[in-house]
C-alpha positions, 0 to 999 in steps of 0.5 A, a space after each residue: 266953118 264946119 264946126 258951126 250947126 248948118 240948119 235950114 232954117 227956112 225950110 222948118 220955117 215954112 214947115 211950121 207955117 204950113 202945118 199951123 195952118 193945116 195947109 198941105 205940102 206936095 214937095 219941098 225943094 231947095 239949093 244945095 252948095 258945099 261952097 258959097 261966099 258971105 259979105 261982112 258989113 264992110 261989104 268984104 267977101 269971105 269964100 265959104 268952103 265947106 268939107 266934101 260930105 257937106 251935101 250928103 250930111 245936108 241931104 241926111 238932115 233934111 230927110 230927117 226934118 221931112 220924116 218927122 214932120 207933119 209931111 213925111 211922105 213931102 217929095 225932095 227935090 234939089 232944085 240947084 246944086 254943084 260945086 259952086 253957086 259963082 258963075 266966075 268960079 273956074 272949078 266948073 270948068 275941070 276935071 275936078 269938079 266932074 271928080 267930086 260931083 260923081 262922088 257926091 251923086 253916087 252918095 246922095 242919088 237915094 236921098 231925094 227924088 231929083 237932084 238938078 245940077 246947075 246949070 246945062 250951059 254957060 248961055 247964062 246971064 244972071 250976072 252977065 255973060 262970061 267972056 271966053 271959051 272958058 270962065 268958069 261959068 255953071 255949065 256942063 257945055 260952054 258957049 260953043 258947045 263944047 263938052 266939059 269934064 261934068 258933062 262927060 262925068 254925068 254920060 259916065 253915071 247915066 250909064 249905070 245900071 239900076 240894080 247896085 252890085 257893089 258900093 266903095 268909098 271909091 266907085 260902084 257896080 251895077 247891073 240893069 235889071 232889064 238887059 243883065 249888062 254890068 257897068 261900073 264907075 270908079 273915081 280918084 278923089 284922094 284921101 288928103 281931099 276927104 275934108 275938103 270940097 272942090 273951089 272955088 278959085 278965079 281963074 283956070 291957072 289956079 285950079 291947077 295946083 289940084 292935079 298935084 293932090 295925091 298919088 294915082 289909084 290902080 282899082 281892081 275888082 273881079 267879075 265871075 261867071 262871065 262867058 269867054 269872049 265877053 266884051 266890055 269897054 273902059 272909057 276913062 277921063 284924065 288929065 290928058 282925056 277929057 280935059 278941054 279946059 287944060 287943052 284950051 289952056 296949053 293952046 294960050 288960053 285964047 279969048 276968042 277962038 279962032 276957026 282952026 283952034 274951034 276944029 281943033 276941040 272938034 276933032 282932037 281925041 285927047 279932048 274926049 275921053 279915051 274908050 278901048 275894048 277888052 275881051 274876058 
């Protein structure tokens, strides 16, 4: 499947349509899935997976197509993107996918003008409602508002600085140029999954076969010039922080959660990640 030329085609299309025309363009958006599924004529579904750079490789292609076309200076905007385009798909529900969208925003964030994940919740009913606290569905939150490891994963990124220190194949350093804090995002995306993107599988058993991929990481890097005393705050997201979905399934994976197990992902700390205080 990666050997095949991924073009978008419908967007030259309706570059050469418009410049033929002499018809302005303010902006050009478009979806963006690294997995997706596509009928034969027997009406069979074949899964799609492409490898985990598919997203930035696209993104590279289409600011390219833009800068040398006839609107070069056209706005990029990623209307809908994630993991998956299934609304059943029970990657979104796990750290895996929070895993491999901070991956791929980190890389991509300077590629286009917004990037919009779909979608904020699983109050969504394009193909019916899902049914269950946890089936998969596109949201950073699920029906009862419980918080998913991709919500976590986007607080993790929204506190990043806007000046870049330091940029991995396993994370970044930043600073904020209005208040000089340095923040740093770091991830586990092991090296036997560099060609493989993350989904899509039908149901949360499934997904589980991934924590088995590769070993864990221990990620050093050093700060100087800090004052003594200086306090900074480690927040991680693990199996055992975060991890709702994996804690809903050691419950018995209940259809319906009852009020005591609705208090229980309330207040239960393995199911927030785990934040700690050090001094420098």
């Amino acid at each position: 499947m990666d050997a095949l030329d991924w073009r978008p085609v419908w967007i030259e299309d309706f570059i050469d349509w418009r410049a033929k025309r002499k018809l302005p363009i303010d902006f050009i958006s478009t979806h963006l899935y690294p997995t997706d599924f596509a009928y034969g004529a027997d009406g069979q579904a074949v899964h799609i997976s492409r490898y985990a750079d598919a997203t930035f490789d696209d993104l590279v292609l289409l600011r390219d197509l833009v800068a040398n076309s006839a609107y070069p200076d056209a706005e990029i905007h990623i209307t809908e993107w994630s993991t998956s385009p299934s609304a059943r798909d029970f990657i979104h529900d796990t750290l895996f996918a929070a895993t491999y969208i901070t991956r791929a925003y980190l890389k991509c964030a300077t590629l286009a003008d917004s990037i919009a994940y779909w979608t904020f919740t699983d109050v969504f009913e394009e193909g019916g409602a899902g049914l269950g606290p946890f089936h998969g569905g596109f949201g950073l939150v699920n029906e009862a508002g419980i918080h998913k490891p991709t919500f976590h994963a986007f607080t993790m990124l929204r506190r990043l600085g806007d000046r870049l220190l330091l940029a991995t194949s396993d994370g970044v350093v930043t600073r904020d140029s209005q208040t000089s804090a340095v923040s740093a995002l770091f991830f586990n995306y092991p090296d036997e999954m560099a060609m493989r993107a993350v989904g899509s599988a039908n149901s949360y058993p499934a997904t589980r076969a991934l924590a088995e991929k590769g070993p864990n990481r221990r990620i050093r890097h050093s700060i100087g010039e800090l004052k003594p005393g200086t306090t900074f705050l480690v927040e991680i997201m693990d199996w055992e922080h975060g991890n709702v979905a994996e804690a809903w399934h050691q419950l018995g994976s209940p259809l319906n959660l009852s009020r005591a197990e609705s208090n229980y992902f309330g207040r239960c700390r393995r199911l927030t990640p785990h934040f700690h205080a050090d001094c420098a």
